[in-house]
MMTF fields as JSON, N, C-alpha, C and O atoms, coordinates in Angstrom:
{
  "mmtfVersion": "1.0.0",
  "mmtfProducer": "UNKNOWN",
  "numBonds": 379,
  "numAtoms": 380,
  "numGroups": 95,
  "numChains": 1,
  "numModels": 1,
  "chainsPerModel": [1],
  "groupsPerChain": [95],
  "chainIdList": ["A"],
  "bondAtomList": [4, 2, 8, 6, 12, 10, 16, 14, 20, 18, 24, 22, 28, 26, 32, 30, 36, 34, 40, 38, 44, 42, 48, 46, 52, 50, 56, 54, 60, 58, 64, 62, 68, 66, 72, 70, 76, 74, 80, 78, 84, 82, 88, 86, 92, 90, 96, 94, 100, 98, 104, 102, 108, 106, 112, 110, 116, 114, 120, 118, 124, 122, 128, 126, 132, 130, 136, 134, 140, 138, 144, 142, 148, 146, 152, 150, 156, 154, 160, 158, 164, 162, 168, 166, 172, 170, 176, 174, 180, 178, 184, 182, 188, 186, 192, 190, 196, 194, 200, 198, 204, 202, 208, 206, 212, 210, 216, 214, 220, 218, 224, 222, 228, 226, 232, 230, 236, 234, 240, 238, 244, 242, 248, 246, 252, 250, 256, 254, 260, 258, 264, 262, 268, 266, 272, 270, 276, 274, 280, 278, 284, 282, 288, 286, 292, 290, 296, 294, 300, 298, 304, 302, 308, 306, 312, 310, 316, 314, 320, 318, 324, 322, 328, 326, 332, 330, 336, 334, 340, 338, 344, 342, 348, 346, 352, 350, 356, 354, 360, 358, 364, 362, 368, 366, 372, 370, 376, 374],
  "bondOrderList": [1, 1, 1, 1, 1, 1, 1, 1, 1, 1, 1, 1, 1, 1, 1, 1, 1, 1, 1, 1, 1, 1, 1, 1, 1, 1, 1, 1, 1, 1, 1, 1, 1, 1, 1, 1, 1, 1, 1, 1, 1, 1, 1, 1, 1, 1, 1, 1, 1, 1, 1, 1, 1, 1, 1, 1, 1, 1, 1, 1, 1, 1, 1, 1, 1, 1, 1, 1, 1, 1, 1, 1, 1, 1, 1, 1, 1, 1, 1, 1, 1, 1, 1, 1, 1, 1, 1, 1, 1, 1, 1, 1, 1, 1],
  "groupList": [{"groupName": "UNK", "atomNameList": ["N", "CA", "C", "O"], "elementList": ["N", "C", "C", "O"], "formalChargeList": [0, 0, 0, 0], "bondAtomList": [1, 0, 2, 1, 3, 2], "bondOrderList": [1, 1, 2], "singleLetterCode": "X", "chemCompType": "L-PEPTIDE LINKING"}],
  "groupTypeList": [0, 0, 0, 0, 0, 0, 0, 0, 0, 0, 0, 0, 0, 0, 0, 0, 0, 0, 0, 0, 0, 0, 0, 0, 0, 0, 0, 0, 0, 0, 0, 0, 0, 0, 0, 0, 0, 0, 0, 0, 0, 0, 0, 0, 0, 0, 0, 0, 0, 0, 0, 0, 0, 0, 0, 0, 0, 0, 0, 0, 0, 0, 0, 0, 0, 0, 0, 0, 0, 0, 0, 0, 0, 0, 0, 0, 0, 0, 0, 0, 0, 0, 0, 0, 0, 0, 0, 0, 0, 0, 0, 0, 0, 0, 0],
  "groupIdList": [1, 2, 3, 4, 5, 6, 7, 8, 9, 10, 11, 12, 13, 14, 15, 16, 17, 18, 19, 20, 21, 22, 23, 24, 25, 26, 27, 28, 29, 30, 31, 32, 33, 34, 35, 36, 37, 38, 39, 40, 41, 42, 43, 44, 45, 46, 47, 48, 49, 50, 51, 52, 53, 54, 55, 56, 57, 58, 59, 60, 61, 62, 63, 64, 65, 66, 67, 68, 69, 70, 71, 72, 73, 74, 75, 76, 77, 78, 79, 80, 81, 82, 83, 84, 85, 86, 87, 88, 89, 90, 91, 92, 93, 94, 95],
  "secStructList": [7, 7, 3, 3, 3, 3, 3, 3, 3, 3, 3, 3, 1, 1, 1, 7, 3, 3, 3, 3, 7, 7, 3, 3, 4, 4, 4, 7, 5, 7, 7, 6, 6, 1, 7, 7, 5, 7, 7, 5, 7, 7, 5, 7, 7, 7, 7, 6, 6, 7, 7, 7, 7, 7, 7, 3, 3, 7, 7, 7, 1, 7, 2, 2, 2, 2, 6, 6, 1, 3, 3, 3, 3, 3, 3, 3, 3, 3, 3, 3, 3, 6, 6, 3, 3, 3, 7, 7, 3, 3, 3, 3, 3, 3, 7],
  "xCoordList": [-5.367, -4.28, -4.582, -5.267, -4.141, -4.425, -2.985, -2.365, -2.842, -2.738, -3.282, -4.366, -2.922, -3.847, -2.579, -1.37, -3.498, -2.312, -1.933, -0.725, -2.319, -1.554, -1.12, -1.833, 0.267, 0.647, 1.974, 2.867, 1.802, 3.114, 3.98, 3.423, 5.617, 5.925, 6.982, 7.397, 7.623, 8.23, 9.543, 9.529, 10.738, 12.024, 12.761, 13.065, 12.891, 13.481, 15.355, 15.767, 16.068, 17.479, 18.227, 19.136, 17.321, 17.76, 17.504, 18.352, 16.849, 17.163, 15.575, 15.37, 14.917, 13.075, 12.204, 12.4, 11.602, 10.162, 8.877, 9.014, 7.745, 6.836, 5.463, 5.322, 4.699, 3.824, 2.777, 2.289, 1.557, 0.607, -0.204, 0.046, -1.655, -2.432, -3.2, -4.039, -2.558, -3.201, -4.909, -5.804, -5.115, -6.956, -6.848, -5.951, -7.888, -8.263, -8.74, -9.95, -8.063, -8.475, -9.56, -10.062, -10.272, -11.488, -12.68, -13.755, -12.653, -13.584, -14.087, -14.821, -13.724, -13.996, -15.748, -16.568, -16.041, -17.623, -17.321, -16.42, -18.493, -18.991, -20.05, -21.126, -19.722, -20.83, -21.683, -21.197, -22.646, -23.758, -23.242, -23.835, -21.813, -21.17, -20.193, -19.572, -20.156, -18.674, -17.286, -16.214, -17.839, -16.37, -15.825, -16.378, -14.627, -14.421, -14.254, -13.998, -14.381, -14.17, -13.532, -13.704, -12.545, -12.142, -12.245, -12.358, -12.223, -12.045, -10.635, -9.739, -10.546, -9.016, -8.749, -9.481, -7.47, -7.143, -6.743, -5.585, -7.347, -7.105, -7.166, -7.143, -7.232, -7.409, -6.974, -7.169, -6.232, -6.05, -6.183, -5.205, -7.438, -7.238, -6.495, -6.527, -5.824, -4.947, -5.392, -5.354, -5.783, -6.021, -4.218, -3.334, -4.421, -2.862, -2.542, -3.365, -1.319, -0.886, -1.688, -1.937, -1.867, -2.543, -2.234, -1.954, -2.252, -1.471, -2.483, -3.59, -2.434, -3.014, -2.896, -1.742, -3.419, -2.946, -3.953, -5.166, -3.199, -3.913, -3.22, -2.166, -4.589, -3.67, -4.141, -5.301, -2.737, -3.521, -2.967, -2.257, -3.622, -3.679, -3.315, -3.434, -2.784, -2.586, -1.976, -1.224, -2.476, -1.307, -0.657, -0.84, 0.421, 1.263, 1.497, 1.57, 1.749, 1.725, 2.623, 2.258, 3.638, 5.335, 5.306, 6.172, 4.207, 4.371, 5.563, 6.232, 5.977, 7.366, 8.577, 9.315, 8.754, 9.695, 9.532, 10.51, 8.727, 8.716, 9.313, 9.773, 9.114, 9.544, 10.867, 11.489, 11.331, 12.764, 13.71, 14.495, 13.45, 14.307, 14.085, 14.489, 13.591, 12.801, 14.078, 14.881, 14.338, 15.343, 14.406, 14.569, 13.362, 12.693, 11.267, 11.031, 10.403, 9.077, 8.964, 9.382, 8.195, 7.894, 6.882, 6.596, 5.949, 4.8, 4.912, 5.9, 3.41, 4.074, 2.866, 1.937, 2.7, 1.593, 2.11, 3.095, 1.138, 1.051, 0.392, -0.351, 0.902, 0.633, -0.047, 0.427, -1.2, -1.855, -1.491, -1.974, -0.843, -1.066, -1.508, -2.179, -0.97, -1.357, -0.859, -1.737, 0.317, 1.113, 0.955, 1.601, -0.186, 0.547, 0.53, 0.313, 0.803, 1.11, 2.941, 3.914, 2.95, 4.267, 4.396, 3.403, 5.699, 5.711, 5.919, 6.624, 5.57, 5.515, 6.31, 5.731, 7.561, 7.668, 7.919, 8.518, 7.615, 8.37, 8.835, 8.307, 9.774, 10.658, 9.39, 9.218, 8.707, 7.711, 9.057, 9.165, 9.86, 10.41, 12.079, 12.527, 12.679, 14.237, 14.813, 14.454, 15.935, 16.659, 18.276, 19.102],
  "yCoordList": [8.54, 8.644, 7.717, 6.715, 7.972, 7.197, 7.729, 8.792, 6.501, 6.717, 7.148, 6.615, 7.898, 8.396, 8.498, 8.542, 8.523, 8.597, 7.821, 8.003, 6.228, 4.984, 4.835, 5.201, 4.194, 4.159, 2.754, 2.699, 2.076, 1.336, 1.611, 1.945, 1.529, 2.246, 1.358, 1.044, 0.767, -0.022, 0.794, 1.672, 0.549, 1.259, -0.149, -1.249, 0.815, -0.58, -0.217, 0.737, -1.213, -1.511, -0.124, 0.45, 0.207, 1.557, 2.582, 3.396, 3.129, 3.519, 4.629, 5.668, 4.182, 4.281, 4.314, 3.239, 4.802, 4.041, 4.021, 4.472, 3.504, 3.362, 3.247, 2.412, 4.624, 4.03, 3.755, 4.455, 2.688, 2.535, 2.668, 2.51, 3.136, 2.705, 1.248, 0.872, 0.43, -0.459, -1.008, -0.164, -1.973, -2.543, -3.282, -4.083, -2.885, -4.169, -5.142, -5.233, -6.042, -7.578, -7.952, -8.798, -7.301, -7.618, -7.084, -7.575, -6.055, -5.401, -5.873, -5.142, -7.445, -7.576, -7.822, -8.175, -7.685, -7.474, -8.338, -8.04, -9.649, -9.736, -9.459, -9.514, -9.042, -8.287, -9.649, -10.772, -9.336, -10.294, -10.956, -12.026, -10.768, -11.341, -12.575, -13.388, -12.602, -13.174, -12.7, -13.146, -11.368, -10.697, -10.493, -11.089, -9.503, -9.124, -7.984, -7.681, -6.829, -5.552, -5.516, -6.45, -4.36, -4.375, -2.882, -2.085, -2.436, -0.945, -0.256, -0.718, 0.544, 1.226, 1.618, 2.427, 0.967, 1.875, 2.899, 2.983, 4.043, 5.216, 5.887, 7.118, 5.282, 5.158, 4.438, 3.421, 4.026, 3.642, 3.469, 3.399, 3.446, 3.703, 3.235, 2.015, 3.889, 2.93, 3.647, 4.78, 2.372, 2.783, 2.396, 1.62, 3.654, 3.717, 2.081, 1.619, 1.622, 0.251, -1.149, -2.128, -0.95, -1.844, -2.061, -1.161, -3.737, -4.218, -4.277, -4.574, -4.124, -3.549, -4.522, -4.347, -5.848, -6.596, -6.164, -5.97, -6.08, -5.491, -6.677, -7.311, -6.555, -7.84, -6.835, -6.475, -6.337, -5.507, -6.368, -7.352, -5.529, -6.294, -5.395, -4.333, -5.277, -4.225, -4.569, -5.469, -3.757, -3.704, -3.082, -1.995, -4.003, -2.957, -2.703, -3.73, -1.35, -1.886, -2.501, -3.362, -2.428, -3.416, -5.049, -5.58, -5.521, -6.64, -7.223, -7.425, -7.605, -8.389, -7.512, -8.103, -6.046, -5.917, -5.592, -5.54, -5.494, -5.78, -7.165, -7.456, -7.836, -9.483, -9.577, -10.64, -8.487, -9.208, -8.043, -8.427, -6.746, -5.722, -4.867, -3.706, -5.226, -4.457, -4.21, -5.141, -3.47, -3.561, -3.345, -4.227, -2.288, -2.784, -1.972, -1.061, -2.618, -2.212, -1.819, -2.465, -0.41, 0.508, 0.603, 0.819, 0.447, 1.235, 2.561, 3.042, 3.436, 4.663, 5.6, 5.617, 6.296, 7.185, 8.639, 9.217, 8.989, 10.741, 9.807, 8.825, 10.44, 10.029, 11.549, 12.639, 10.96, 11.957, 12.173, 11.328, 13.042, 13.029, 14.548, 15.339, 14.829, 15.681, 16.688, 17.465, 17.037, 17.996, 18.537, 19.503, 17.702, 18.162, 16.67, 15.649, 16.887, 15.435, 14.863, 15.613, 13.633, 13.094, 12.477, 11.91, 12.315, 10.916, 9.506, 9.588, 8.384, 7.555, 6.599, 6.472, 5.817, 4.953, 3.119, 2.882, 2.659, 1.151, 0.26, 0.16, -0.194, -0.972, -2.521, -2.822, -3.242, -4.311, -5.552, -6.69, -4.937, -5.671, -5.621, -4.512, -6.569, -5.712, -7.146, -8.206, -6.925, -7.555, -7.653, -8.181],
  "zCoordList": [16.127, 15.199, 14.013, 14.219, 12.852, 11.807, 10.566, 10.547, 9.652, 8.33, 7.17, 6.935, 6.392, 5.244, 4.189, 4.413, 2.665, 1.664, 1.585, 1.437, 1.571, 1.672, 0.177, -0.757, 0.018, -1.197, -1.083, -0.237, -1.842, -1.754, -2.831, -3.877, -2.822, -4.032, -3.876, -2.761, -5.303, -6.011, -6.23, -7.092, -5.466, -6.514, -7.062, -6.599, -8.77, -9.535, -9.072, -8.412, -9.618, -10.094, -10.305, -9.706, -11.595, -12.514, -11.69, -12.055, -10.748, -10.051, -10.246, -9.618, -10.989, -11.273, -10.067, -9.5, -9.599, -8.144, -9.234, -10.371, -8.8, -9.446, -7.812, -6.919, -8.17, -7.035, -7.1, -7.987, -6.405, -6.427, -5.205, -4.01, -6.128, -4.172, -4.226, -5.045, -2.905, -2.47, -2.444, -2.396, -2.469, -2.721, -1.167, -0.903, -0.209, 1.111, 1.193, 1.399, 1.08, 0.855, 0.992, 0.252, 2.15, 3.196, 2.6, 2.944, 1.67, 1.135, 0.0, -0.665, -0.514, -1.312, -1.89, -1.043, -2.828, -2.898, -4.449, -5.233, -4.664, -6.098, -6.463, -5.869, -7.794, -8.631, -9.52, -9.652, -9.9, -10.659, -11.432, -11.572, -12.44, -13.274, -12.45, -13.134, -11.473, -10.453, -10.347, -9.94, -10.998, -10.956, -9.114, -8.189, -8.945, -7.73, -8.022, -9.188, -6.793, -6.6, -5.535, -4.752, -5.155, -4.29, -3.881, -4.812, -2.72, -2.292, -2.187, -1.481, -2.717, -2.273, -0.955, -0.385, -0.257, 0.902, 0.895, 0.488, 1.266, 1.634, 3.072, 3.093, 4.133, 5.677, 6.261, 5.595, 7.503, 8.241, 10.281, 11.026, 10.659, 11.82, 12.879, 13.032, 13.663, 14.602, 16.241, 16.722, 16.696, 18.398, 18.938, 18.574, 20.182, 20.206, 21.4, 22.191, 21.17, 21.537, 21.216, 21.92, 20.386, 19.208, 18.018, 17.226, 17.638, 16.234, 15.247, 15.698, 14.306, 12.81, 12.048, 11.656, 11.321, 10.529, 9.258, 9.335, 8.2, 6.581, 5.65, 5.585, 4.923, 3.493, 2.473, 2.273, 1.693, 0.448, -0.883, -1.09, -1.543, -3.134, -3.771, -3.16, -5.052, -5.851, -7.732, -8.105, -8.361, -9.713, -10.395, -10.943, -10.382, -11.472, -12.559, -13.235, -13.394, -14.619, -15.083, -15.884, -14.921, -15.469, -14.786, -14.09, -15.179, -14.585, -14.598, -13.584, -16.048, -16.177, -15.408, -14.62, -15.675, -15.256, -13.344, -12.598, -13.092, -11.735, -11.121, -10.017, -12.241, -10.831, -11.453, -11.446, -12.0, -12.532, -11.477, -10.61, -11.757, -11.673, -10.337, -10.393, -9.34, -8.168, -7.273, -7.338, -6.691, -5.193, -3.941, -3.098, -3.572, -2.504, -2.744, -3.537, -1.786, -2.002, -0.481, 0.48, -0.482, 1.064, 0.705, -0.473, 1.77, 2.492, 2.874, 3.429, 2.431, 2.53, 3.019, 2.211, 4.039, 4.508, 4.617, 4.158, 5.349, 6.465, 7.678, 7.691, 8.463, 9.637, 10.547, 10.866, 10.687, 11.399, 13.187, 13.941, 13.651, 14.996, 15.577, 14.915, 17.042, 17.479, 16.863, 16.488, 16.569, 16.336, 14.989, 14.582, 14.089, 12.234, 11.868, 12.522, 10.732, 9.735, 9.591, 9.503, 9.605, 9.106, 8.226, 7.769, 7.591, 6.782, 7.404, 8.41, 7.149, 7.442, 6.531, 5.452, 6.625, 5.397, 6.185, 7.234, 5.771, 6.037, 4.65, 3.542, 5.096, 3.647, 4.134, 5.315, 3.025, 3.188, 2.761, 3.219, 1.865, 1.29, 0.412, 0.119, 0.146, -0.044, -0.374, 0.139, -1.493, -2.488, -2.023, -2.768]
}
């Protein structure tokens, strides 16, 4: 079973969402300059009864108005199982 379609999505105040896809912390790679790269998550594997810990990174474009005006930020997949695909949501966060 796994996640796919990972997306975290921002709903503002006004009543706006804004979504992005997540970067895996772990993947990070520097390039010759000292920059960083990061890989996009787009996968998730999950062995079944087993905990999953992810650190993602990401940006937005409304910087300013993101840290002012946000009401909550979800995590957001398809969830692959036997039957077909689902949605998947979790609230990460909430005002």
């Amino acid at each position: 079973m796994g996640l796919r379609d990972i997306s975290v999505v921002i709903f503002y105040d006004a009543g706006e969402k804004e979504s992005s896809r997540p970067w895996n912390a772990m993947s990070r790679q520097t390039d010759s300059y000292g920059g960083s790269t990061y890989a996009t998550l787009t996968l998730v594997n999950l062995t079944p009864r087993q905990l999953v810990r992810l650190e993602l990174l990401g940006v937005v474009e409304g910087g300013a108005r993101t840290a002012k005006g946000w009401q909550k930020i979800e995590f957001v997949a398809q969830r692959q199982g036997m039957f077909g695909t689902k949605g998947f949501r979790k609230v990460i966060a909430s005002r």
